[in-house]
N, C-alpha and C positions, 0 to 999 in steps of 0.2 A: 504494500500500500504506500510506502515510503516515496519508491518509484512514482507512482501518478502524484504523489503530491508534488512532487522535484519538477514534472509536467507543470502544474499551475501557472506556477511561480516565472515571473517575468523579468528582464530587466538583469538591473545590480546583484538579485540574489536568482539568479537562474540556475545555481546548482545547488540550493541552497539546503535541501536535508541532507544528502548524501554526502556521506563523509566523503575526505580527501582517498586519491584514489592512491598518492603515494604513502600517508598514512592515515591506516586504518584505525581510526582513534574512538571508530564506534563499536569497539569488540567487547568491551568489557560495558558492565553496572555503572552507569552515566553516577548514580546517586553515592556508590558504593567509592568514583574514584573520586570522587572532588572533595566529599566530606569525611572519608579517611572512615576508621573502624578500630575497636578495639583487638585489632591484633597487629605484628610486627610488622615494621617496612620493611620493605626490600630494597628500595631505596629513596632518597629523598631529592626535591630539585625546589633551591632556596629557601630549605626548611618545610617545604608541603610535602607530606609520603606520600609514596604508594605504596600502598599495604600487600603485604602477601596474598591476601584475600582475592584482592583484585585481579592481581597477576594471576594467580593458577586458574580462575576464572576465565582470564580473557585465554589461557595457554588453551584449556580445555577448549572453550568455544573455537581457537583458529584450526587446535587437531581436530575436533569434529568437522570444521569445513574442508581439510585437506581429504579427510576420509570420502568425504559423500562428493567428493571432487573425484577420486580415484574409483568412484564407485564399487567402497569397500575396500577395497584390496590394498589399503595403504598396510605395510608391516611395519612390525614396531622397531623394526632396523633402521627404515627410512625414517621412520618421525623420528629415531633419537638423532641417527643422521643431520638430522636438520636443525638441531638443536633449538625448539622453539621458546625454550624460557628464555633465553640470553634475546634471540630475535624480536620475541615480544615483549620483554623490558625497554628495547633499546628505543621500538615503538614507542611504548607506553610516554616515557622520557621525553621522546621530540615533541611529542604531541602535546607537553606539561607545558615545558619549554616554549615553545611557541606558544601555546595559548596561554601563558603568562605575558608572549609578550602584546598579544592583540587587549590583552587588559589595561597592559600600563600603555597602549599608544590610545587608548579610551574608544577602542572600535566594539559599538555594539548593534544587535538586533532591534529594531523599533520594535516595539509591544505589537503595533499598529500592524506591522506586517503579518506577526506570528498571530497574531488571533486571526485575521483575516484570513490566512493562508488554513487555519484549523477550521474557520466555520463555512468554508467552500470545499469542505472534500465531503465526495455523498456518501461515504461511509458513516460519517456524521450526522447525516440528515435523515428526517422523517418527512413526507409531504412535500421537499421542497424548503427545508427550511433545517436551521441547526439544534440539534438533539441531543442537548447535555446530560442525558444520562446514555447514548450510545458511545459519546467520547469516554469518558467516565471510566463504561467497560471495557475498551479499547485498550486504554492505556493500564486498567488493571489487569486485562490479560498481559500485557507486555510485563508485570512484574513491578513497577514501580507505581508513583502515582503525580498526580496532577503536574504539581510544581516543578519536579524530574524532569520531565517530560519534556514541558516547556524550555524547561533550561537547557535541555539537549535540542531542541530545535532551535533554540538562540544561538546557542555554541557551536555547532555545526554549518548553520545561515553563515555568522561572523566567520569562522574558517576557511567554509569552502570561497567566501570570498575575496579573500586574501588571495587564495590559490588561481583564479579566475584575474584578479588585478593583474597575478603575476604574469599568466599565460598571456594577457591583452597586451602585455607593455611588451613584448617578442614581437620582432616586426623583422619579416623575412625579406630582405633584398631580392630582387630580379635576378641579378648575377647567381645567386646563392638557388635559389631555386633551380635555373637554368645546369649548373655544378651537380646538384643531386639529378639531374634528370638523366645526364651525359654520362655516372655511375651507373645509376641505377638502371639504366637500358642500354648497356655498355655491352655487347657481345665478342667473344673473344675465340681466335682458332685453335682449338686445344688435343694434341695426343696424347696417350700414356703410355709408357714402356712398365709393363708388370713383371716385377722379376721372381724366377721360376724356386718356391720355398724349399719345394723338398730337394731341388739339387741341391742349393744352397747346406741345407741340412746335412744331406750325403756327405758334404763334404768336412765338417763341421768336427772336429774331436770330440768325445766325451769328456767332460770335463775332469780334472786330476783329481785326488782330494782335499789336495791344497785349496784349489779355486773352488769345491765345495764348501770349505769351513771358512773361505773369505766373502764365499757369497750368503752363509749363516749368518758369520758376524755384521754382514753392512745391510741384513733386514731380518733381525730380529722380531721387529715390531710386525713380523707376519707373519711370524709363529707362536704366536700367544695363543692357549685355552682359554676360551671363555670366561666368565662365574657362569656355572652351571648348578645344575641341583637335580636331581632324582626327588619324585614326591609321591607319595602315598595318597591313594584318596580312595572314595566309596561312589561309586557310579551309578546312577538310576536311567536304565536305559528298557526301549520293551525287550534288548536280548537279556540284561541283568535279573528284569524282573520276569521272565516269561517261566524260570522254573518253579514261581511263588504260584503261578495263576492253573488252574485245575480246570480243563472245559471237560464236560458230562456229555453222555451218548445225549441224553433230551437235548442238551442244545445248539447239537451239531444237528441231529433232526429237525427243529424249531429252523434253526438255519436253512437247513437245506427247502423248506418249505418254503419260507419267504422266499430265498431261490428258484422256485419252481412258480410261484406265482408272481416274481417277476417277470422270468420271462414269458412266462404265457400275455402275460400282458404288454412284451413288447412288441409285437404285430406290425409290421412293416406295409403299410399298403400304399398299393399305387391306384393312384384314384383319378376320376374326372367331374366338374359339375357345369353347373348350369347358372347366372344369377342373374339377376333381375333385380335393379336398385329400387331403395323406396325412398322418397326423400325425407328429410326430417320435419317440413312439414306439413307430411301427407295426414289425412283424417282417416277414419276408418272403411270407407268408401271406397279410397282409391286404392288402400293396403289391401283390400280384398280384390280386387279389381287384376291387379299386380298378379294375386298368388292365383287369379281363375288361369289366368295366361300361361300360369307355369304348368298348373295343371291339364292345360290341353294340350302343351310341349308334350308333358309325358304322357299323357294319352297314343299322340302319335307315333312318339319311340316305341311303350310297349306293343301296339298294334303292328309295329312292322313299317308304317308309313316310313317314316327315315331314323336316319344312325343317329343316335346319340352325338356323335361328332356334327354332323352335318348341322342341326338343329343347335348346335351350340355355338356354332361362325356364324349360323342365323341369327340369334337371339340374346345371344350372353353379353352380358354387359360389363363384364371382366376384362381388361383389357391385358392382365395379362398372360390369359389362357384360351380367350375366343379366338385366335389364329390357331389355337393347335388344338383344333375340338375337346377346349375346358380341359385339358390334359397341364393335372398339377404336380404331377410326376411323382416321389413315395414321399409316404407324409410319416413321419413317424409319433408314438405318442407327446402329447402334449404340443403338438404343433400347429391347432390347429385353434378357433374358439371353441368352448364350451358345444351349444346345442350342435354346431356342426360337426365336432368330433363325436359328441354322444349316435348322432345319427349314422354318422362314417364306420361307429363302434358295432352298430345292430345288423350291420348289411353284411351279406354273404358274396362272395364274385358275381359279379352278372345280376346282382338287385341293381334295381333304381329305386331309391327313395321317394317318398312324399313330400313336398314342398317343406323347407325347412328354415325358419326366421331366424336372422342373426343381426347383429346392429351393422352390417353390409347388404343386407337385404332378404330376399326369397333365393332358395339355392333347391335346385333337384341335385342329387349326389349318386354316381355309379363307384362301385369299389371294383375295378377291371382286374386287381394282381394280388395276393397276401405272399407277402416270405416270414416265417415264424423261424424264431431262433432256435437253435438245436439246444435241448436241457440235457446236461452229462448228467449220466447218473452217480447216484452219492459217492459210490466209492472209487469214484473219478474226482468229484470235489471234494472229497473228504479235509484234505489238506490245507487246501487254499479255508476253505470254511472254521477250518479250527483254527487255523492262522488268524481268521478277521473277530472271529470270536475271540482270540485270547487277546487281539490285539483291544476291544473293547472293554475287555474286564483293564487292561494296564491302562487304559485313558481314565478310567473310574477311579484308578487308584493310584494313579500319579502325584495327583496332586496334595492327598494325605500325607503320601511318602515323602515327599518333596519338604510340608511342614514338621513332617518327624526328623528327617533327617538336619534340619535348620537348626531345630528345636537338640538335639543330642550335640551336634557341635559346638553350638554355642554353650549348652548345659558342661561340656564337657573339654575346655579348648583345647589342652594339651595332648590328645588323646580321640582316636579316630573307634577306636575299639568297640568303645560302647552304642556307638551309633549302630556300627554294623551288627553287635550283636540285638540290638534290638529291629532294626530291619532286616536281620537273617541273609545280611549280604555277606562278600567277600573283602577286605581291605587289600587293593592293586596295588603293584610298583611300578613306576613310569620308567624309561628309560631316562638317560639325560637328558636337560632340558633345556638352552640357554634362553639367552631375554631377546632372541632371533628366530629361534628358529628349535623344533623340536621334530620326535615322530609320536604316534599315537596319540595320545591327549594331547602332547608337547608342539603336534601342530596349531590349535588351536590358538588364538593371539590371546582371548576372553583367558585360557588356563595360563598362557607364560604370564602376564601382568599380574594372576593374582599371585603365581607362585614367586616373583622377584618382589613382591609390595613388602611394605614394613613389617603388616602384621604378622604375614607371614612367614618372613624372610628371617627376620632381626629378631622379632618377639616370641616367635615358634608358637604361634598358635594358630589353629585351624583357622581356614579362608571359609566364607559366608559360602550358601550356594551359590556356584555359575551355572546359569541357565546356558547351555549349546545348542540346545533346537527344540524341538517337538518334542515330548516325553523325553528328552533327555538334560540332566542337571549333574553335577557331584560338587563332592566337598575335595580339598586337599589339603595337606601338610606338609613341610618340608620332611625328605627321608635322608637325605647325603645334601651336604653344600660342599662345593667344591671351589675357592676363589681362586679366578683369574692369576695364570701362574705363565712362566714363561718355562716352553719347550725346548729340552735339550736337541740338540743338533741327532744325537743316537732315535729320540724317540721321532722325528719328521726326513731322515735322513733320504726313505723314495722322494720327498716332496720335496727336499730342498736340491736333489739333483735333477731333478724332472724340471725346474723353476732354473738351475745355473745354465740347465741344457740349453733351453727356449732362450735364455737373456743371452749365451752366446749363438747364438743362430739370431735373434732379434740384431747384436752387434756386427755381426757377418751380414746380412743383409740391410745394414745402414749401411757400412765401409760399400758396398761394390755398389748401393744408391750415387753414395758421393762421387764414386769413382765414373760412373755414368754422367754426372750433373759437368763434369770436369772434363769428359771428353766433347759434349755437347757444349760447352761454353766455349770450346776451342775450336767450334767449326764443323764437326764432323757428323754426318748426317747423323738423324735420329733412327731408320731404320736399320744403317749398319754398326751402330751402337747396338742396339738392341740382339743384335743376330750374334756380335762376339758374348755376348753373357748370355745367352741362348734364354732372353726373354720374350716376351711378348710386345707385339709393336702395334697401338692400336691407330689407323694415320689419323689425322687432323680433323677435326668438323668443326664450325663453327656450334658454337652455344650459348642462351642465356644465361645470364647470372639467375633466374628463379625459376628454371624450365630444367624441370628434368629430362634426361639424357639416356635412351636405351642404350645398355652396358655399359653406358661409363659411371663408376662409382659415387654416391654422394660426397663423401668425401677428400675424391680427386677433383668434383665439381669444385667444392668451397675451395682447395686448393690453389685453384686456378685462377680464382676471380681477387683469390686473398696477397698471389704473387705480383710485384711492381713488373710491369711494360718495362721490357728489354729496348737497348736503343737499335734504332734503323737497321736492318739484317741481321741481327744476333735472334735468338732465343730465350725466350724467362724460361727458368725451371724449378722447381718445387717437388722434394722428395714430401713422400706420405704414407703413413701405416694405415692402410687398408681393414675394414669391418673384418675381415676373414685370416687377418695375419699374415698378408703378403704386403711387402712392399712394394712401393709405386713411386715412378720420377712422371710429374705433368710438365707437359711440354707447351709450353703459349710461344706459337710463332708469328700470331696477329692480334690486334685489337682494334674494337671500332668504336666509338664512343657513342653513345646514346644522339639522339636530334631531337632541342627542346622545341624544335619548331613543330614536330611531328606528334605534337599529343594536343588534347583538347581542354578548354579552359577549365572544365570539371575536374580533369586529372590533374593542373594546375593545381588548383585552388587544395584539391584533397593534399596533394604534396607538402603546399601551405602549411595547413593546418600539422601534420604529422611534424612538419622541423616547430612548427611554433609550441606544439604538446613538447615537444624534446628538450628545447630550449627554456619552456617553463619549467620541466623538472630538474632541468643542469640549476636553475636559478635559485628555486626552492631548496635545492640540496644546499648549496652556497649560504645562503640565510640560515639552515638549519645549522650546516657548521659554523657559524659565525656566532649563533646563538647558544649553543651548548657549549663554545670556548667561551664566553662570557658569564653564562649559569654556574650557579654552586650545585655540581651533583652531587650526590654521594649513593655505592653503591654499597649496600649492605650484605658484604660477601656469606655473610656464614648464613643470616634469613634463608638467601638465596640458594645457597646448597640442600635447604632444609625442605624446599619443594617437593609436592608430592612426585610420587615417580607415573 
């Protein structure tokens, strides 16, 4: 709703709810960061905090939009990767920073705007007019209230204006446009020479031991174990619980009968009719009138006068079955309305019904075809039937189990024992587990976050239930912690000569890259360069810089375009490691520069705008630093460490 309101808004505050796009200052608890809280900063800027509160708040909110950004699939490798507390403190800070300083330069929202801009949105409105207790709810759904509210749309108005000021006052020259146009549409004649890995390799020593243990010692840091952990938990899943649940011959029989009067009741017909609209506001004169007509149709079918078809291109008023004599082709149950299925339900092949009222009209109905489903008998379903049977007593009893097991963890935290002896389960052992990546449960991201959390980790007490899907939940506890340790060279010793192998083979084919760039820099064709290293020589094409290229590599493309123009008869070149691990020498033996004259004022103008966005944000940046080396920060390192995981 935000959006249509940013819509309204005209003029000086034309972006004016939507936070800034470089920062995002609308992540956290508007009420929550300005008037602080009683718990610890994280850091301060001129004496105002920001509380921890706030931060894990706004962390959480930006990891939920990365997730639902990756649709799901973010792993918890990547968000640590990314390190978003340090990222969204650093946020958090400009955003103080700044908007401390639109305070003291006394730049504010007129009241005048912000109410106006609130009593013309029709979310707000009833009749036509503003509806103060729909706003009301509005903003209590959002979690804060009235005054919040407002302040955050004043806060954001005054903001995003600043940032608009700055974008306005960027004034792109002629020359400077015409410059990006001549890059940007700049086409360039380019070959690759690929040089061939596995000779290269062939020829390549195994590496000594010596150059093993000096290639251990200069990457250490990539033979570290994790912190891992083995956990123990109690699993309610339908295979866990399936040996608790007891199905009885009665109700594999009860089963199988509903089975059997399914399918009798799924009838497949193919059918044809007849209709005859009535209008809605016919009297009962003319409804009869209607149905005598249909009545003489069938008269004439069953007598033999003419085909049910024929009479139906005469007569029917369906337009989308009067070309193919009323043929509705199979109708299956429920597809049909009410009196007309009823009536469809009674007929044998080769009846015609009696005129039959539906809120589409008078319909005559022939049933031409039935296919009925084959019924296996029981001791062919037997299996599947006990299967959905048991699978119904474990939905019944799921969710008991679910509360007992909650209820004995938490009754009992140090100790998973008693849970399982009172649910009659077994207590599992995971394999290992790190904060990446596991197998069996330890795939799961919901099971690694709880088993690396505090309570779990540090305090040894049982984790609350994780819910994994459908009928299935557990608990766990740590069983082994293993911290983060560094590996002897004895215990990675395949992997660290499998790793010196590839870096001398990766070194070997740089040296005869280089060796190629340097016989080619001195003249010598590219295809009889290529034939002495017994590479590949792909010839020359022209190409754009944003147009993909059948077989030539994306990254010999960017290569290409990222190399400086050689002078008058020479060749640019550019060595490059290849997506697949071969390497590549680009060969640019032409380039043509873009023509600003050949594009249209549209594509102009968009150019415009894109250098003037660019150069607003180089601007904003410049201001931000200029202001954070003038601000007292202070970051409160241990707080900060103290963040949840």
């Amino acid at each position: 709703m935000l959006m249509d309101l940013r819509d309204r808004i005209q003029g000086w505050i034309a972006f004016g709810i939507i936070g800034l796009v470089s920062i995002p200052f609308v992540l956290w608890g508007v009420g929550e960061y300005f008037t602080g809280a009683k718990n610890p900063p994280v850091a301060e800027v001129d004496g105002i905090p920001i509380t921890q509160q706030a931060l894990e708040q706004a962390v959480s909110q930006q990891r939920q939009a990365i997730i639902q950004r990756l649709g799901g699939q973010a792993t918890a490798e990547l968000l640590q990767s990314l390190h978003l507390d340090q990222a969204v403190l650093n946020q958090m800070i400009d955003e103080r920073v700044l908007s401390l300083f639109v305070q003291k330069a006394g730049f504010k929202a007129p009241d005048a705007v912000v109410a106006d801009l609130i009593r013309s949105e029709a979310a707000f409105q009833s009749n036509g007019a503003f509806d103060p207790k729909k706003y009301e709810q509005f903003v209590a759904a959002q979690g804060t209230t009235v005054p919040v509210f407002e302040a955050r749309l004043k806060h954001d108005i005054v903001m995003q204006t600043l940032e608009n000021a700055i974008r306005e006052s960027s004034i792109v020259p002629a020359p400077q446009l015409d410059e990006l146009v001549r890059l940007r549409d700049q086409t360039r004649q380019v070959g690759l020479i690929t040089l061939n890995r596995a000779q290269i390799a062939a020829r390549v020593p195994a590496p000594t031991e010596a150059q093993i243990q000096a290639y251990y010692d200069a990457h250490k840091a990539d033979y570290v174990q994790p912190d891992r952990v083995k956990v123990n938990y109690i699993e309610l899943s339908p295979q866990t619980l399936a040996p608790q649940v007891r199905v009885d011959e009665q109700e594999i029989q009860d089963a199988y009968a509903a089975y059997e009067k399914k399918q009798q009741a799924s009838v497949i017909r193919t059918v044809r009719h007849i209709l005859l609209q009535v209008p809605k506001d016919a009297d009962a004169a003319t409804v009869e009138q209607i149905k005598e007509k249909l009545l003489a149709a069938r008269e004439k079918i069953v007598s033999g006068k003419i085909s049910f078809a024929d009479e139906a291109k005469a007569i029917s008023e369906d337009p989308g079955s009067k070309a193919q004599g009323g043929d509705l082709g199979e109708v299956a149950p429920g597809e049909m309305v009410k009196p007309f299925e009823a009536a469809m339900d009674a007929l044998k092949v080769g009846e015609i019904s009696e005129p039959v009222r539906t809120s589409f009209g008078w319909h005559l109905i022939e049933v031409t075809k039935e296919s009925h489903p084959v019924i296996q008998p029981l001791d062919a379903m037997r299996d599947t039937l006990t299967a959905e049977v048991r699978a119904k007593h474990i939905d019944k009893i799921y969710y008991d189990l679910t509360e007992k097991l909650s209820d004995q963890a938490y009754q009992h935290p140090d100790s998973l024992i008693p849970a399982a002896e009172a649910l009659g389960l077994k207590v599992e052992t995971s394999d290992w587990i790190t904060q990446s990546g596991g197998t069996g449960i330890g795939a799961d991201e919901k099971v690694r976050q709880a088993a690396f959390s505090n309570a779990v980790l540090k305090q040894q007490q049982n984790s609350s239930v994780i819910e994994l899907g459908n009928n299935h939940a557990l608990v766990l506890r740590v069983h082994e912690h293993e911290a983060s340790k560094q590996l002897t060279l004895a215990e990675v010793m395949d992997k660290v000569r499998t790793a010196a192998t590839e870096a001398a083979v990766m070194a070997e084919q740089r040296r005869v890259a280089a060796a190629i760039e340097a016989e080619l820099g001195a003249g010598k064709p590219a295809d009889a360069v290529a034939a002495a290293q017994a590479a590949t020589w792909r010839p020359p094409e022209w190409i754009k810089r944003n147009q993909s290229q059948d077989g030539l590599p994306p990254e010999a493309q960017k290569a290409a375009f990222a190399v400086p123009a050689a002078a008058p008869g020479k060749v640019a070149t550019r060595a490059v490691t290849l997506a697949d691990g071969n390497e590549a020498v680009v060969v640019v033996q032409a380039v043509k520069p873009g023509d600003p004259s050949a594009i249209s004022a549209e594509d102009k103008q968009a150019l415009a705008a894109e250098i003037q966005q660019a150069s607003a944000q180089r601007s904003l940046a410049a201001l931000m630093a200029t202001l954070r080396a003038e601000a007292k920060v202070t970051i409160h390192t241990e707080t900060e460490k103290s963040l949840k995981p």
